[in-house]
MARZA-655020 format. One line per field, with one value per residue (C-alpha): residue number from 1; x, z, y. Coordinates in pm, 1 decimal, m for minus. Layout:
<recs>
n <- [NUM:...]
east <- [X:...]
up <- [Z:...]
north <- [Y:...]
</recs>
This chain:
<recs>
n <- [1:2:3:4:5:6:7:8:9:10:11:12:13:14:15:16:17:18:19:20:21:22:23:24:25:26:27:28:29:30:31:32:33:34:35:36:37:38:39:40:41:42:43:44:45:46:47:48:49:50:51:52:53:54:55:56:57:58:59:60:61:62:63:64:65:66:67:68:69:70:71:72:73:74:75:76:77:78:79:80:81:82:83:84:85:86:87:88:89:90:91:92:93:94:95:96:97:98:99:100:101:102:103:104:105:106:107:108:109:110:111:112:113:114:115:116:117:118:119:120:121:122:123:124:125:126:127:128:129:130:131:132:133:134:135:136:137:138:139:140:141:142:143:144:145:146:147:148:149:150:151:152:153:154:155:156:157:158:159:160:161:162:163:164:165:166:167:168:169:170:171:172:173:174:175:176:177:178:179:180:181:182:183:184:185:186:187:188:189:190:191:192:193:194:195:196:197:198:199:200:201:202:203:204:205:206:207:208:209:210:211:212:213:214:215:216:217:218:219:220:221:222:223:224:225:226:227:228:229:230:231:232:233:234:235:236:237:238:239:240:241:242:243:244:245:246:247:248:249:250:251:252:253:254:255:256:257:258:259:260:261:262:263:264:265:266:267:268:269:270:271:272:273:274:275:276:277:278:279:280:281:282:283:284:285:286:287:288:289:290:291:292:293:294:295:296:297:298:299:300:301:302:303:304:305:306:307:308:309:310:311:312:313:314:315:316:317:318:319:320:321:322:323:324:325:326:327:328:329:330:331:332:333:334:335:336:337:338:339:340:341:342:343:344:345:346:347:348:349:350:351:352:353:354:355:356:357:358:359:360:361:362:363:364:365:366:367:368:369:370:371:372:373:374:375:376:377:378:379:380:381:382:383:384:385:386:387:388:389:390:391:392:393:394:395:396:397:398:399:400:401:402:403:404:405:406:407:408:409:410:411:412:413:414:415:416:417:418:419:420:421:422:423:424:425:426:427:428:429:430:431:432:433:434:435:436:437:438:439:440:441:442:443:444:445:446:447:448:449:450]
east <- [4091.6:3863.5:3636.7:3352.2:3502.6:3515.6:3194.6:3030.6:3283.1:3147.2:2801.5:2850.1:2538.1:2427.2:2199.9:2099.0:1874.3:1559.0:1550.6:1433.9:1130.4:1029.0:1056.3:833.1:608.2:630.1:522.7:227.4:76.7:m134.6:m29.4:331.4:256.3:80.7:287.8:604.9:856.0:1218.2:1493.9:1721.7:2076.8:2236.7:2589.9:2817.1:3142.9:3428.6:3192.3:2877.6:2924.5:2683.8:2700.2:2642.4:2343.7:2106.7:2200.3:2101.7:1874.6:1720.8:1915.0:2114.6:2260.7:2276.1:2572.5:2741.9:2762.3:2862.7:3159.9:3305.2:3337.1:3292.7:3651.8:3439.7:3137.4:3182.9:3377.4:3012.3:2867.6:2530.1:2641.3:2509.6:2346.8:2021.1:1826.7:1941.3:1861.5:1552.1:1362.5:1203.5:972.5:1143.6:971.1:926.4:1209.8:1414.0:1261.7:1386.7:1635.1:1505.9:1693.5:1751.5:1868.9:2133.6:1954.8:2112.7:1914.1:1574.6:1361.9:1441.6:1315.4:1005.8:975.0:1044.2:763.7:504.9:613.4:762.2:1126.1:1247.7:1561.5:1777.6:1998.5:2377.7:2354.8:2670.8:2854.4:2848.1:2898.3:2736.1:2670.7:2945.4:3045.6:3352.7:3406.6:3438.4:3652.9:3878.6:3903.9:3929.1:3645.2:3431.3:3430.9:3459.1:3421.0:3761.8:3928.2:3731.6:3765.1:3902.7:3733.7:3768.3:3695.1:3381.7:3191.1:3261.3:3168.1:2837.9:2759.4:2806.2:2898.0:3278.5:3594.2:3740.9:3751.4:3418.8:3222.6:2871.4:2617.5:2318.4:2151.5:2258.9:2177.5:1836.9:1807.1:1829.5:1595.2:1344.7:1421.0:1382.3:1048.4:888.4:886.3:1070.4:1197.9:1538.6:1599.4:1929.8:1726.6:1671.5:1982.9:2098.3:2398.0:2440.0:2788.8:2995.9:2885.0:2830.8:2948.5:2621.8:2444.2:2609.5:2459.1:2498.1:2285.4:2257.6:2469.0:2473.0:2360.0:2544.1:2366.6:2524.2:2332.1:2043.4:2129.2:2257.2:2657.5:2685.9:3005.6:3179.4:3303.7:2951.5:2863.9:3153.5:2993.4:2623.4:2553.7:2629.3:2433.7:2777.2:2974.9:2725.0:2676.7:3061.6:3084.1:2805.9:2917.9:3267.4:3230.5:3024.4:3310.4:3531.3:3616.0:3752.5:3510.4:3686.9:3537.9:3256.4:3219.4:3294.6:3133.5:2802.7:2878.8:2920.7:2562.2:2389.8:2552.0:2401.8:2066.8:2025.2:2174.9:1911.4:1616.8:1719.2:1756.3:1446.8:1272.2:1393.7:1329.2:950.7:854.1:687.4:633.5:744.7:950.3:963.6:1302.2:1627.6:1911.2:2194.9:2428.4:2606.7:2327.2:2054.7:2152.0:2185.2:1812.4:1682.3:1822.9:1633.7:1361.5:1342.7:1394.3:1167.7:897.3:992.8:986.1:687.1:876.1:1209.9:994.7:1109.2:840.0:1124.2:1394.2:1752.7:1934.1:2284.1:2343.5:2665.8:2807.4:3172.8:3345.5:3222.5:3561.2:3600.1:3960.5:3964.2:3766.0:3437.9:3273.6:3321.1:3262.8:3019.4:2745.9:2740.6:2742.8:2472.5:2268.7:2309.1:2204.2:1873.0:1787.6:1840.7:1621.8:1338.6:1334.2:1346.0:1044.8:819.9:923.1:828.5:466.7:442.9:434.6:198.1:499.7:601.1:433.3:641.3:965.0:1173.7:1509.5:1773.8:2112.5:2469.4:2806.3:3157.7:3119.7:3056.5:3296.6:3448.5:3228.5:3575.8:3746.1:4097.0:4133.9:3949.3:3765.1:3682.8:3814.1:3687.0:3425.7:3189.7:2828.3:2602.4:2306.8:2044.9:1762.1:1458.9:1228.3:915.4:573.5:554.1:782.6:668.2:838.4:878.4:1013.7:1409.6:1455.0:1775.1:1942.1:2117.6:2383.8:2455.0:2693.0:2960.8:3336.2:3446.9:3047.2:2958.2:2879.8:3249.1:3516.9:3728.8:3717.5:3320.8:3335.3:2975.2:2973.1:2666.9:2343.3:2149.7:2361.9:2399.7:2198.8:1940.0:1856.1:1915.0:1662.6:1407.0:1421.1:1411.8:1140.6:966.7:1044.8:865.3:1138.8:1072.5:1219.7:1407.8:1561.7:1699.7:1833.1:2062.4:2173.3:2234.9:2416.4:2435.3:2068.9:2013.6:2236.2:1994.0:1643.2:1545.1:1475.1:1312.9:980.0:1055.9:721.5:365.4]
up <- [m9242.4:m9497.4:m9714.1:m9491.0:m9176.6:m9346.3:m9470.1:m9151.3:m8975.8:m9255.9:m9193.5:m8845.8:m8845.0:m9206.7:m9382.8:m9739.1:m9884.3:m9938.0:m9566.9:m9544.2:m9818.9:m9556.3:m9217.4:m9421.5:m9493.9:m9138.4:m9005.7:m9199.1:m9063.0:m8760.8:m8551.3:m8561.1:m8293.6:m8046.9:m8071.4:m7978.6:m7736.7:m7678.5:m7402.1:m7288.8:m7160.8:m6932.0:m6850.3:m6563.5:m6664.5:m6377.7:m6153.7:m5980.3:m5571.9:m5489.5:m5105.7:m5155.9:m5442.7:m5138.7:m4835.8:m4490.1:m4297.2:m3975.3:m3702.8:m3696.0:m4031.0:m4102.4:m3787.0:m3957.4:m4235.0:m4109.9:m3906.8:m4208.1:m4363.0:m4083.1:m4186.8:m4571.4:m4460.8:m4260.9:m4574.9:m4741.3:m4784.7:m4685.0:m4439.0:m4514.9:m4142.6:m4129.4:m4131.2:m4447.2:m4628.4:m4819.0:m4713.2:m4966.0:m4947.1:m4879.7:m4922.5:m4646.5:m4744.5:m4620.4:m4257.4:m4036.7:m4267.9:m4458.2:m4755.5:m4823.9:m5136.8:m5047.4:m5050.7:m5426.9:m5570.5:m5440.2:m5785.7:m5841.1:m5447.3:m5546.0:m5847.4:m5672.1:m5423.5:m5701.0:m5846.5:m6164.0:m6052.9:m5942.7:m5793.9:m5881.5:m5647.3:m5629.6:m6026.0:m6230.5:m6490.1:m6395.7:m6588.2:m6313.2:m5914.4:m5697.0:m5303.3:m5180.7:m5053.8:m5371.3:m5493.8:m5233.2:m5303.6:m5681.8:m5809.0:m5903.7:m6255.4:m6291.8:m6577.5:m6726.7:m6614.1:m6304.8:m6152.8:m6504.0:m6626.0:m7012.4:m6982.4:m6747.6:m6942.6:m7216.7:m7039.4:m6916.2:m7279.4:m7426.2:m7168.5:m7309.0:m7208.7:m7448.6:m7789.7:m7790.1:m8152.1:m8021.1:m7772.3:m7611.2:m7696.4:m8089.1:m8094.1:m7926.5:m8234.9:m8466.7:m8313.1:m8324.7:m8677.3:m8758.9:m8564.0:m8744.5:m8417.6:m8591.7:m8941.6:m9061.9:m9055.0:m8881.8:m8649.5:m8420.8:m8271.9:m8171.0:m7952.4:m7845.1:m7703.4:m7615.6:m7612.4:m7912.0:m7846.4:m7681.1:m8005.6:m8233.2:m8358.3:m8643.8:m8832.0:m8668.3:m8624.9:m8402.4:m8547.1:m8433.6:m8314.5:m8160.1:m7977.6:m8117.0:m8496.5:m8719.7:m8823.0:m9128.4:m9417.2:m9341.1:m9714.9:m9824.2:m9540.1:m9653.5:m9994.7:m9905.4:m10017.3:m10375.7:m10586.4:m10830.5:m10525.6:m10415.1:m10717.0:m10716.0:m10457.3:m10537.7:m10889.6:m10775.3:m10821.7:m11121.4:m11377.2:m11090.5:m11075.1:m10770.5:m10443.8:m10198.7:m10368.9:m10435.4:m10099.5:m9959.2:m10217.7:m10134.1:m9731.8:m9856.3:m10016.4:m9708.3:m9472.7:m9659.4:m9689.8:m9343.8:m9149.8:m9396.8:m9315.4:m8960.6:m8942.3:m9140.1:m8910.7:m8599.5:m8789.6:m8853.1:m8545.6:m8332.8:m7992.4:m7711.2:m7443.8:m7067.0:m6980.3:m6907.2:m6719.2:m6922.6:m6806.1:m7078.1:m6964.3:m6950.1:m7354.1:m7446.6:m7288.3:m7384.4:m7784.5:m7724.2:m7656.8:m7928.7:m8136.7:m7994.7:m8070.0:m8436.3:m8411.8:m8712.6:m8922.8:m8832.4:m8919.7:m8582.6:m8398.7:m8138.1:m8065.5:m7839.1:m7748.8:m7509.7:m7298.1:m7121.3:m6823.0:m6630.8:m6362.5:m6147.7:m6055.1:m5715.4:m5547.5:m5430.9:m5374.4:m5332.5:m5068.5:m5292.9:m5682.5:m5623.2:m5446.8:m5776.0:m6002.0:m5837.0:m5852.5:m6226.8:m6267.5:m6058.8:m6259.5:m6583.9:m6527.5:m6380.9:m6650.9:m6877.2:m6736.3:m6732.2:m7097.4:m7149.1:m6944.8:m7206.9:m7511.8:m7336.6:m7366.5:m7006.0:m7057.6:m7401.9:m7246.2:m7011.7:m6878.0:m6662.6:m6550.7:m6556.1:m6496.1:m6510.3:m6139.2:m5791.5:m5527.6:m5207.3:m4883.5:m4749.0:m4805.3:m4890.6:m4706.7:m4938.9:m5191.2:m5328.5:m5496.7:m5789.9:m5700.6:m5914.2:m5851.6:m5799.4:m5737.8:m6092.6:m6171.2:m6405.8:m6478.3:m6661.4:m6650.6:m6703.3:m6453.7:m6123.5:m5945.4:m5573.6:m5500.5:m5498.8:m5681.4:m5600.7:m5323.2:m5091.1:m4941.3:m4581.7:m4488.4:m4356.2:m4451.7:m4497.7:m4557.5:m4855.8:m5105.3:m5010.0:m5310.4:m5087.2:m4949.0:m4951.6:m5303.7:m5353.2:m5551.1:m5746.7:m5672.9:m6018.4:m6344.5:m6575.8:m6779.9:m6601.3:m6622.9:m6955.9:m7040.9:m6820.0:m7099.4:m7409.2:m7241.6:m7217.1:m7599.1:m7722.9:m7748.2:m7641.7:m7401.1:m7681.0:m7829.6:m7529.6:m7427.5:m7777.0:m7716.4:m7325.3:m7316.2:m6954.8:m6856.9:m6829.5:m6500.6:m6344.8:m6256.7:m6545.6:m6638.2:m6355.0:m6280.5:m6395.9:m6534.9:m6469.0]
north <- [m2943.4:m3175.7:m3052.1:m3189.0:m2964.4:m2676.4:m2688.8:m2758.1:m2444.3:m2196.3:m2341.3:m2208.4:m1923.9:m2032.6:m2295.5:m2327.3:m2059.8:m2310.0:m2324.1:m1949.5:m2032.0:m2348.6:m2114.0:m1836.4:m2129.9:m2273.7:m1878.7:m1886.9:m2167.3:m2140.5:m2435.2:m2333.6:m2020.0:m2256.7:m2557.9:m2311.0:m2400.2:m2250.5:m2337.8:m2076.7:m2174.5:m1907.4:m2002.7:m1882.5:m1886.9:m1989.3:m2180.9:m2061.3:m2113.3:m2354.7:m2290.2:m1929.4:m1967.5:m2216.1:m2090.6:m2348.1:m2083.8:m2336.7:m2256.2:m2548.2:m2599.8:m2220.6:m2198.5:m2512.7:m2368.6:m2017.5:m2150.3:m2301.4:m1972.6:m1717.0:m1504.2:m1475.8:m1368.7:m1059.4:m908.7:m861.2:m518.6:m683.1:m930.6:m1302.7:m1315.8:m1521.1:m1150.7:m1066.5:m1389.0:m1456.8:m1769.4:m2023.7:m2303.2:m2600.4:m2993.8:m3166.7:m3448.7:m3208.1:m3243.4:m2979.4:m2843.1:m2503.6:m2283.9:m1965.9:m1699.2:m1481.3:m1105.5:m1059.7:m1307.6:m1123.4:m1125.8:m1493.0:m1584.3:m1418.6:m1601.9:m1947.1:m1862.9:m1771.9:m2115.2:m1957.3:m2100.6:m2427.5:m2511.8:m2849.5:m2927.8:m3098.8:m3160.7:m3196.4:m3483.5:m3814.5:m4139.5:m4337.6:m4270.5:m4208.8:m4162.5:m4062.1:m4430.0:m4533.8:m4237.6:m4369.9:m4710.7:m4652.1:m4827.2:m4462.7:m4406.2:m4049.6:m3791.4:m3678.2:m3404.9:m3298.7:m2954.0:m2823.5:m2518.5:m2581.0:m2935.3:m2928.7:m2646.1:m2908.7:m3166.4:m2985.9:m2871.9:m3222.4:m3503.6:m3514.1:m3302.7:m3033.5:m3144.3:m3275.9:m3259.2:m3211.5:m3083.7:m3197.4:m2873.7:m2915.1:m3313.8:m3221.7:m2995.0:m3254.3:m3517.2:m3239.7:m3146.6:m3515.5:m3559.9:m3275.2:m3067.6:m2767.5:m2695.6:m2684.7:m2313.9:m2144.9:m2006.5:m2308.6:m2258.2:m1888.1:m1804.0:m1428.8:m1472.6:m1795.6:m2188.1:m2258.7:m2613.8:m2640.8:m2578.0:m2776.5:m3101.4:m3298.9:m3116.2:m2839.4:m2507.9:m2209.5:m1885.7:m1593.7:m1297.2:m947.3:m713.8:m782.5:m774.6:m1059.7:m1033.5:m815.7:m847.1:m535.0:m515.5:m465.8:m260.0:12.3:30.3:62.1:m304.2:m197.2:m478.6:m489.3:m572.7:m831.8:m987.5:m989.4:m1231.8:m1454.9:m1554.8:m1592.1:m1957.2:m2037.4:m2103.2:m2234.4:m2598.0:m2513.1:m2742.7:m2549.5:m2210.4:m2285.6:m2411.9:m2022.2:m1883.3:m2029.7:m2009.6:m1605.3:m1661.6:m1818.8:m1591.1:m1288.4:m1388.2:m1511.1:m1243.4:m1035.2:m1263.4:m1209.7:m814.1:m772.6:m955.2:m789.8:m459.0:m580.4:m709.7:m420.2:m545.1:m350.2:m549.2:m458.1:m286.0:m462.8:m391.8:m253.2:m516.4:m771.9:m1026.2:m812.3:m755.3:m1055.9:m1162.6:m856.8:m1020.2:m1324.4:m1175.4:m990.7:m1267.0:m1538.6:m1233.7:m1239.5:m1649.6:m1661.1:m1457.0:m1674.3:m1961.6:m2143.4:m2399.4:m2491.4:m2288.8:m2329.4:m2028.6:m1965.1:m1633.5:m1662.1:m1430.3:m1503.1:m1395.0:m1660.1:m1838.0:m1639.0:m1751.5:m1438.2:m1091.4:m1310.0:m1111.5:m868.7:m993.1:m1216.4:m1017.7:m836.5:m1106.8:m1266.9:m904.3:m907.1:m1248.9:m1167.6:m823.6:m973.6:m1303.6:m1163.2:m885.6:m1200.9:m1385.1:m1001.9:m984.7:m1332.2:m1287.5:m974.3:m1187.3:m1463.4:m1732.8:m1751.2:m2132.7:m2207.2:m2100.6:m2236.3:m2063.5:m2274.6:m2207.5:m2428.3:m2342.8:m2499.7:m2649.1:m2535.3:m2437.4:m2545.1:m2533.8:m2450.5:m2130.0:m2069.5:m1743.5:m1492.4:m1694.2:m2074.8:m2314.5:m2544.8:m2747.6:m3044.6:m3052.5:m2697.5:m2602.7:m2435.2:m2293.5:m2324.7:m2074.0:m2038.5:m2085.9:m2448.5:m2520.0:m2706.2:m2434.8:m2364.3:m2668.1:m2837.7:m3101.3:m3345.1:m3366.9:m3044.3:m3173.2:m3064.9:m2817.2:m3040.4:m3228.1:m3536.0:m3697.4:m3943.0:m3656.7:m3466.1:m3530.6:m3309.7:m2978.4:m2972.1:m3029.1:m3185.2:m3541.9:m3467.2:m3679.1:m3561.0:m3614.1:m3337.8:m3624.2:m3617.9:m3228.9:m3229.6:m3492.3:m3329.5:m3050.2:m3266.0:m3441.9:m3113.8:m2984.6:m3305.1:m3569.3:m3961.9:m4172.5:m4353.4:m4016.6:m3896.9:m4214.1:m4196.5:m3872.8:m3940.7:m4264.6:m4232.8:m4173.1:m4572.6:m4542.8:m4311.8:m4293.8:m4121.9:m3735.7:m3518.0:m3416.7:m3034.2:m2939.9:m2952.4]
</recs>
């Protein structure tokens, strides 16, 4: 490792001191509370079942799709019969055809109809558009390393397979930094649990946060934060000709007075939240919360954040695992977008999901296998909600959209959705096309908000 990569890897929840004194400035200023926005990246580990997230509920294409996994579906403990689904609005593109949200996903159907969630539909990586005729006569070009867990949640967070540098969510970061949209303070970029490829740009670096408090140096923590001990390892380096200690030495530094900026403003901020669930989610929402409340004193004008929850790559036990998965998902977003409504951001936030892939339409006795495009959703209050965007595939085999299996050739790149939020967060046309090469290929970001 070169100088450069290490200082970048112990930059990875720290910045430079002076950036505190500009975010304290930023919080003071008026406009910076009004001109706030924030994203929120929930990611589903394993691969999100697309064909069990928007359900087919007209008569017709709900018993297509039921025959093609009729053994699965009496194995639920509420049984996925057309009864127990929850209808949604669906636009009249669709014709006859009409959706449904499996009875798990109950909050987020009510949300949808009250136009406070939107649904995108068969979106995943693509480099340009693709049918399965030209899979089959080899002229597709295709991302690398399809159906591959660690390469397509690369792939998702930064249009390249596992290795990649970058992600759209850091690079966004950046452009906004450079704009004038947000300061350069650690804050920008906040990660509760895993992705922090998603956060990383070239400037920017994820900022690590654990329920609800900043990481602490454990050292100092054993000795009360003795101001010897302290002072100990901040001087470490001012006689040393050594780069590579000074360079830790003043990561040490950074470290210590962000995760101190951080946890003081947590402690000072006094707002009460709505409850969440005590699930691993509902935590990790229930930290950004609490930390987009304390964004003056973060000094933060736009801000990106990843949650993350697994357990999504079902093979087996699905009738089982993913009811539940899909229950915690609901509870924990909907207790998201009251606690949002609380603080009068609902508008400046947006939530949206992705996931490694969807599934198989078919089954493979008990479960699914690894799919490519799924099915997300975006939530918040400038969202043109109650509506699908994209494309749902029907429920059949062997169509134009069908890589194999009922493995859905996505119609919406990843590009695409991703735009659609830098668009929103105050990037131009020109910016996003730089930091999605791809976009040019398609028709551009979506229509996502009002």
């Amino acid at each position: 490792m070169n100088r450069r990569d290490f200082i970048k890897l112990g930059g990875a929840s720290l910045m430079a001191s002076s950036m505190f004194r500009l975010g304290q400035a930023l919080a003071n200023s008026p406009a910076q509370n009004s001109n706030y926005k924030a994203l929120v990246c929930v990611f589903l580990y394993g691969g999100m079942d697309n064909h069990d997230t928007i359900i087919p509920y007209d008569a017709p294409s709900y018993t297509q799709w039921a025959s093609h996994r009729q053994s699965l579906l009496g194995k639920y403990t509420t049984p996925r019969t057309q009864a127990n689904l929850l209808p949604i609005a669906t636009p009249g593109r669709f014709d006859s055809r009409r959706f449904a949200l499996p009875p798990e996903l109950a909050g987020l159907a009510g949300l949808y109809q009250q136009n406070k969630v939107a649904v995108v539909g068969n979106v995943g990586p693509l480099l340009r558009p693709v049918t399965a005729s030209m899979i089959a006569q080899d002229t597709a070009r295709l991302p690398a390393r399809l159906f591959s867990h660690n390469d397509q949640q690369s792939t998702w967070m930064s249009g390249a397979a596992e290795g990649a540098q970058f992600g759209w969510g850091g690079l966004m970061n950046d452009a906004l930094m450079t704009q004038g949209l947000t300061g350069n303070t650690p804050f920008n970029a906040i990660t509760t649990a895993d992705g922090a490829l998603w956060l990383t740009g070239k400037q920017t670096a994820p900022y690590h946060v654990s329920d609800g408090q900043a990481a602490t140096i454990e050292a100092l923590e054993e000795f009360d934060h003795h101001p010897e001990l302290i002072a100990h390892f901040s001087n470490q380096a001012q006689n040393s000709q050594n780069l590579l200690q000074q360079d830790l030495t003043n990561a040490i530094n950074n470290a210590y007075e962000a995760n101190s900026q951080f946890n003081t403003a947590q402690t000072n901020t006094t707002v009460t939240l709505p409850e969440f669930p005590a699930t691993g989610l509902g935590k990790q929402l229930q930290t950004v919360g609490k930390s987009i409340a304390a964004r003056q004193q973060l000094g933060a004008s736009r801000q990106v954040y990843v949650v993350a929850m697994g357990g999504f790559d079902t093979h087996s036990g699905q009738a089982q695992n993913l009811p539940k998965l899909q229950a915690t998902l609901d509870s924990a977003l909907v207790a998201f977008n009251n606690a949002m409504e609380s603080l009068g951001l609902s508008e400046q936030v947006t939530l949206f999901t992705a996931s490694d892939f969807g599934r198989t339409l078919a089954i493979n006795g008990d479960g699914t296998d690894h799919g490519w495009a799924g099915h997300h959703f975006v939530m918040g209050g400038a969202v043109n909600g109650g509506t699908i965007f994209g494309d749902i595939p029907k429920s059949e085999l062997n169509h134009e959209l069908d890589a194999g299996g009922g493995r859905l050739i996505p119609t919406t790149s990843v590009d695409q959705y991703a735009a659609s939020l830098g668009q929103w967060m105050g990037l131009d046309t020109g910016t996003l096309n730089g930091i999605f090469p791809n976009l040019a290929h398609f028709n551009g970001p979506l229509s996502l908000f009002k």
